[in-house]
SEZA-93714 format. One record per residue (C-alpha): residue number from 0; residue in one letter; chain; x, y, z. Coordinates in nm, 4 decimals. Example, Ala and Ser with C-alpha at 12.3 -4.5 7.8 and 13.67 -1.06 7.14 Angstrom:
{0 'A' 'A' {1.2300 -0.4500 0.7800}},
{1 'S' 'A' {1.3670 -0.1060 0.7140}},
% end
This chain:
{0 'X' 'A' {14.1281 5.8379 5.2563}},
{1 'X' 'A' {13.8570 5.5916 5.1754}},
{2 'X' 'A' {13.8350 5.2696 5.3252}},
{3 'X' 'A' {13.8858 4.9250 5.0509}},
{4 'X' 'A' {13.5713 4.8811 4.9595}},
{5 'X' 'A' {13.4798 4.4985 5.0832}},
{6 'X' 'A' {13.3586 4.3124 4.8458}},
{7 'X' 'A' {13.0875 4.0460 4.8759}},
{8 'X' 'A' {12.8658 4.2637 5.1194}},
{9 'X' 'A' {12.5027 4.3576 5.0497}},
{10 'X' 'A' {12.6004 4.7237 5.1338}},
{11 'X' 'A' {12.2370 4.8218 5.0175}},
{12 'X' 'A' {12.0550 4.5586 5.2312}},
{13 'X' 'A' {12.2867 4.6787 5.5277}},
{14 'X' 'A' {12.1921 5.0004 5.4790}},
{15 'X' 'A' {11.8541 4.9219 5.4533}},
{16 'X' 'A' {11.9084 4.7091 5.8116}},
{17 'X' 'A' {12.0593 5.0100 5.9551}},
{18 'X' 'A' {11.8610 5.3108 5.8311}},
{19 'X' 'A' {11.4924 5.1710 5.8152}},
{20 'X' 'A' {11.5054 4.9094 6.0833}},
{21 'X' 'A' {11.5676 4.9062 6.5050}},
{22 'X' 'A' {11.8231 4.6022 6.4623}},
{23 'X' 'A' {12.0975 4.6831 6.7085}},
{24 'X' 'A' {12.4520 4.7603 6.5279}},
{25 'X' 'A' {12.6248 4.4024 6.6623}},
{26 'X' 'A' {12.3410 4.2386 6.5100}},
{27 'X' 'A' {12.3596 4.4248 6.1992}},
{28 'X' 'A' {12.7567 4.3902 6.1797}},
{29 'X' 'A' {12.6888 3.9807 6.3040}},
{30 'X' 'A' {12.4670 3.9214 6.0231}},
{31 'X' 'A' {12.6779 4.0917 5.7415}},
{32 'X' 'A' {13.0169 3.9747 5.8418}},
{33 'X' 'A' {13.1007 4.3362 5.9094}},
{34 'X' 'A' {13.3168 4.4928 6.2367}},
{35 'X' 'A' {13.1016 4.7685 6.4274}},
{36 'X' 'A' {13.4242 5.0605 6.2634}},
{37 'X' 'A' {13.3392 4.9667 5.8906}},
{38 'X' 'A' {13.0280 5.0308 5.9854}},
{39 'X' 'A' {13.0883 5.3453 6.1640}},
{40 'X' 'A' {13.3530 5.4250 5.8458}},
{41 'X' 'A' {13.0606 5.3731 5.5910}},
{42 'X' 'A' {12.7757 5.5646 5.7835}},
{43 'X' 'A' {13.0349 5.8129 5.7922}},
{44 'X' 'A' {13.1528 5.8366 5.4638}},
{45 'X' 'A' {12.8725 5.7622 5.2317}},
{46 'X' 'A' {12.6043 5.9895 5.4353}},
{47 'X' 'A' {12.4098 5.7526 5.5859}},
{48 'X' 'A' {12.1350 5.9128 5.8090}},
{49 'X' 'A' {12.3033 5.7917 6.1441}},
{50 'X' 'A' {12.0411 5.6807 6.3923}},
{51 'X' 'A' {12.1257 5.9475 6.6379}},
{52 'X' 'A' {12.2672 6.2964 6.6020}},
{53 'X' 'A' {12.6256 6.3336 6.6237}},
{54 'X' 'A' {12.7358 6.4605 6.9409}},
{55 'X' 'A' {12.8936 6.8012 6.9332}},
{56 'X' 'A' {13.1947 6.9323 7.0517}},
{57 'X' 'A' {13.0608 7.1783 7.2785}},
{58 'X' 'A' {12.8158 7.1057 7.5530}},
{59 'X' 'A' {12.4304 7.2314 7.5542}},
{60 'X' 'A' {12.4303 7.6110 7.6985}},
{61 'X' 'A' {12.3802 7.5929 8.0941}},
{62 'X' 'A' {12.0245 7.7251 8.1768}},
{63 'X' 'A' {11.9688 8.0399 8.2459}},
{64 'X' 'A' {11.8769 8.1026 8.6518}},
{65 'X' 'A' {11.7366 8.4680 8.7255}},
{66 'X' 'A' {11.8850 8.5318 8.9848}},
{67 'X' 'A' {11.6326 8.6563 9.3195}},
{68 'X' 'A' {11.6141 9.0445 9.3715}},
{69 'X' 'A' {11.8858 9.1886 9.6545}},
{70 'X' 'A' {11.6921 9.4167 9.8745}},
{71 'X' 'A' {11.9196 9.6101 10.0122}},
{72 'X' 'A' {11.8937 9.6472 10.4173}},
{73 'X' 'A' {11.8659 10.0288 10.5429}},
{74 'X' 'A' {12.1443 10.1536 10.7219}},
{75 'X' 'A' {12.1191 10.1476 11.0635}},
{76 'X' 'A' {12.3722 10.2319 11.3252}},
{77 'X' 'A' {12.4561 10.1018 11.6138}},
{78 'X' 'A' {12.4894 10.2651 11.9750}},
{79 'X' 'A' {12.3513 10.5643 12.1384}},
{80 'X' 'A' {12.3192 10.7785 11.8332}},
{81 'X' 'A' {12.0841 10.5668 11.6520}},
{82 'X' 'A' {11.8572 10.5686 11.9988}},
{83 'X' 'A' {11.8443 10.9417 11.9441}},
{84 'X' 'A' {11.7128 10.9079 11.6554}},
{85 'X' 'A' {11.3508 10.7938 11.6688}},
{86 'X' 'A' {11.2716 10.5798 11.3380}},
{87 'X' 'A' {10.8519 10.6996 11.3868}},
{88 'X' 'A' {10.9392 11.0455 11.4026}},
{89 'X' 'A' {10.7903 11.2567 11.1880}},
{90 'X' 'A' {10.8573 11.6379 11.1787}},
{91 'X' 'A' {10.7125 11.9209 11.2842}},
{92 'X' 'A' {10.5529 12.0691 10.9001}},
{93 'X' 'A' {10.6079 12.4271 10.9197}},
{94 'X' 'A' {10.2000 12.4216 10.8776}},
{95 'X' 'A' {10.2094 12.3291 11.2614}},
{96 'X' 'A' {10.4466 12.6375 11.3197}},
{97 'X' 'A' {10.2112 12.8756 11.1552}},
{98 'X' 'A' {9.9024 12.7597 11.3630}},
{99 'X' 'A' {10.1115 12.7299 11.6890}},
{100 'X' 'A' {10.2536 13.1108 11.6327}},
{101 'X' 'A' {9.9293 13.2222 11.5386}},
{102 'X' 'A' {9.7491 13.0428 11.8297}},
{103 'X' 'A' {10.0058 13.2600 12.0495}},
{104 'X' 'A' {9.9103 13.5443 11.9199}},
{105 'X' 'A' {9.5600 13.5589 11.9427}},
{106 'X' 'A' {9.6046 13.4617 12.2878}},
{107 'X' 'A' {9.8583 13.7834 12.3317}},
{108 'X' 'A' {9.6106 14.0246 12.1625}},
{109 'X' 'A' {9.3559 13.9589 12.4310}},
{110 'X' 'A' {9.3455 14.1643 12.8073}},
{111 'X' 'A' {9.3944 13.9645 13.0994}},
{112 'X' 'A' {9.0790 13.9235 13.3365}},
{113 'X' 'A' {9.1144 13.7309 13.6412}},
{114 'X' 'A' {8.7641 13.5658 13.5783}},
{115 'X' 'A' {8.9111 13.3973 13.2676}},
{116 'X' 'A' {9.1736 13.1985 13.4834}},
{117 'X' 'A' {8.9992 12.9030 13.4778}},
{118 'X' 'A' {8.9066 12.9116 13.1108}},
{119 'X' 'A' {9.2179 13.0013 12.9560}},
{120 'X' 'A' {9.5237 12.8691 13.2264}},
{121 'X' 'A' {9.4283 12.4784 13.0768}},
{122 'X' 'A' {9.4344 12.6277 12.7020}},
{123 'X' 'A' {9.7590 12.7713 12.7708}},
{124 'X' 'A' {9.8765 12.4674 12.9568}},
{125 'X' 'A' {9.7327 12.2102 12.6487}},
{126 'X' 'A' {9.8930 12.4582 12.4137}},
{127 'X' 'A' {10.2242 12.4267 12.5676}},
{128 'X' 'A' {10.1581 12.0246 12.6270}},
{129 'X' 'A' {10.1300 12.0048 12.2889}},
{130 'X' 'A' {10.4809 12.1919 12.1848}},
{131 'X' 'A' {10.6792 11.9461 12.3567}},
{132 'X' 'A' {10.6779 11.6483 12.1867}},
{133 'X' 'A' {10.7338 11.8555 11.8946}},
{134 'X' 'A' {10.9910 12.0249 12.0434}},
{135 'X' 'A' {11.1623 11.6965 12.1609}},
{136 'X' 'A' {11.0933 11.4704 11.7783}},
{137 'X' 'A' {11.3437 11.8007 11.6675}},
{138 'X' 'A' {11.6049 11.7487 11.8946}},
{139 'X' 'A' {11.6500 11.4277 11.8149}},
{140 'X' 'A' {11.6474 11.5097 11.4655}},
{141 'X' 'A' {11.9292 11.7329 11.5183}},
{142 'X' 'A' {12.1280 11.4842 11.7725}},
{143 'X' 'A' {12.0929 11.1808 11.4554}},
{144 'X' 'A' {12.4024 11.1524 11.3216}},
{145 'X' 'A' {12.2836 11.0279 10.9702}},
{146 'X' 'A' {12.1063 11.3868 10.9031}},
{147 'X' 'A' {12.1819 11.5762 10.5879}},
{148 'X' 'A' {12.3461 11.9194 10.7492}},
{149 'X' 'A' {12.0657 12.0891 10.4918}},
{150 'X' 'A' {11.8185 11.8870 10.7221}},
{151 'X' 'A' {11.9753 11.9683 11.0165}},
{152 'X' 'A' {11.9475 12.3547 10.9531}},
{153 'X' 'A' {11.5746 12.3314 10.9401}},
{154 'X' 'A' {11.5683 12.1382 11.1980}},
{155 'X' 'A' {11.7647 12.4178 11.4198}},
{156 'X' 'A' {11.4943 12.6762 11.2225}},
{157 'X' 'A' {11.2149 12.4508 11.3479}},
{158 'X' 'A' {11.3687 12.4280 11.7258}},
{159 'X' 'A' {11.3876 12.7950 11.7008}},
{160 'X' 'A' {11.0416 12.8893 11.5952}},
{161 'X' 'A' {10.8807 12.6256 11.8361}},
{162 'X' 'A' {11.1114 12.7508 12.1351}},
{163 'X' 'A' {10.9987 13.1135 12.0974}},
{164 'X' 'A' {10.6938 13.0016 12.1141}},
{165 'X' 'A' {10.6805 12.8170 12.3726}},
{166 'X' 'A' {10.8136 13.0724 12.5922}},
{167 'X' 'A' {10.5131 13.3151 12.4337}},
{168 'X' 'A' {10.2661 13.0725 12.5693}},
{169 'X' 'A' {10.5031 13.0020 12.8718}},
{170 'X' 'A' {10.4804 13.4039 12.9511}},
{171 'X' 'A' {10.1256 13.4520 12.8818}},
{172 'X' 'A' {10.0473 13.1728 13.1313}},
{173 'X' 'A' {10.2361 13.3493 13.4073}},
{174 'X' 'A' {10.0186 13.6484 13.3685}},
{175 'X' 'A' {9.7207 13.4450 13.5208}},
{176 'X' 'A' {9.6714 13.4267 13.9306}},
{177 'X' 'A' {9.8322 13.0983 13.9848}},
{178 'X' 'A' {9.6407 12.8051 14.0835}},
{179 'X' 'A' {9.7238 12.5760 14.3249}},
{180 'X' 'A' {10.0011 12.3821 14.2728}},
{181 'X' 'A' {9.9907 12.0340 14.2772}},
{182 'X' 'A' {10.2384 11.7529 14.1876}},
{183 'X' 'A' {10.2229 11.8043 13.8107}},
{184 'X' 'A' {10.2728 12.1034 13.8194}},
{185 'X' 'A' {10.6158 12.0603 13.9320}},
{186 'X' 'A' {10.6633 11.7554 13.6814}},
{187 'X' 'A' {10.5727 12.0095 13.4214}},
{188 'X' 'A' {10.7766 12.2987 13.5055}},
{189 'X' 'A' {11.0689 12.0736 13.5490}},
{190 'X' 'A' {11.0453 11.9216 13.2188}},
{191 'X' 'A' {10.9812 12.2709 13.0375}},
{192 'X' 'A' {11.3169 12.3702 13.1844}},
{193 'X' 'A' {11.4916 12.0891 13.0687}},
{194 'X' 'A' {11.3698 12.1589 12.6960}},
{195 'X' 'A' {11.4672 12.5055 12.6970}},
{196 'X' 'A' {11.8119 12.3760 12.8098}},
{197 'X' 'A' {11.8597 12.1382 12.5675}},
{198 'X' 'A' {11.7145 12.3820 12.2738}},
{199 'X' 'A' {12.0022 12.6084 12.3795}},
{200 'X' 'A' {12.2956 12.3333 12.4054}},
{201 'X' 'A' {12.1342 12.2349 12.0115}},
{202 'X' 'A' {12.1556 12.5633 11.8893}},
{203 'X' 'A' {12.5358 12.5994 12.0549}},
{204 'X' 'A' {12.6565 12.2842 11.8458}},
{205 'X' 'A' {12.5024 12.3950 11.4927}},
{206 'X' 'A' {12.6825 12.7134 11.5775}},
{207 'X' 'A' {12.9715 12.5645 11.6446}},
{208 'X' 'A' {13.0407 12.7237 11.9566}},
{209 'X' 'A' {13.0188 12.4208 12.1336}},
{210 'X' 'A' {13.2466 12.1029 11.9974}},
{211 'X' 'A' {13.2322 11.6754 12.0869}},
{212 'X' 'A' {13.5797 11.6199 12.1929}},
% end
């Protein structure tokens, strides 16, 4: 319902004060004998252009924050297993097989003089040197306990291929004259032993024949 009109008001000079000047709305009201709600109601009603936008009912949309990327932590585990498994350890390409079967090979295929003792005992013994780490980065591949069991069988293919070559190489050596022996010798032997050991107790758990309690 619309309000009584009031006469005696210059509603066109108040509209005048309150659209096209920066009077303040108690001055405005003060001057015309007016409260501050007629002037609200007439603002309102007649479609003055208020001085400020109405308010609305709803707030302003909250900002949008992006929130940072999660980078997700690898898994690793805790305890002896994950010592086992070396995080560096890269392995053995079945290229290195080839060349280390082949390598075995060629030295089977030739005859055995004694005057090639000293030249071909420390390429037998570098040969050999240079299985072991390979042969240990594969054990520990098959002792991890995060392997995929489709790893884990070429893994035990690898150990076996490596293994049977090693004790090619291992043979071949033991058809020279043997030098003498010194300290390292023993270190080495001892160590070679220890391989083939654990190459065996490997293969006995991927067969199953041997079971962690």
């Amino acid at each position: 319902m619309a309000p009584p009109r009031l006469t005696g008001k210059d509603w066109p000079r108040i509209r005048h004060d309150y659209e096209e000047t920066d009077k303040p709305n108690l001055v405005i009201c003060a001057e015309h004998g007016i409260s501050a709600s007629t002037l609200r109601n007439r603002v309102r009603q007649w479609n003055w252009t208020p001085r400020r936008p109405p308010v609305p009912a709803q707030g302003p949309p909250l900002p949008e924050i992006e929130a940072p990327p999660i980078h997700e932590a690898p898994l690793v585990p805790s305890g002896p297993a994950s010592a086992l498994a070396p995080a560096a350890a890269a392995p053995v390409s079945a290229a290195d097989m080839a060349r280390y079967a082949a390598a075995a090979a060629l030295l089977a295929e030739r005859p055995v003089r004694l005057d090639d003792a000293a030249l071909m005992v420390p390429r037998l013994q570098s040969a050999i040197a240079r299985m072991l780490p390979a042969i240990e980065v594969t054990l520990a591949q098959l002792a991890s306990v995060l392997a995929h069991p489709r790893e884990v069988e070429r893994a035990a293919r690898t150990l076996a291929g490596l293994t049977r070559t090693l004790r090619e190489l291992n043979a071949m050596l033991n058809q020279y004259p043997a030098a003498k022996r010194d300290e390292d010798d023993e270190f080495f032997a001892a160590d070679l032993q220890k391989l083939e050991r654990m190459a065996v107790v490997s293969e006995a758990y991927r067969r199953g024949i041997l079971k962690d309690d």
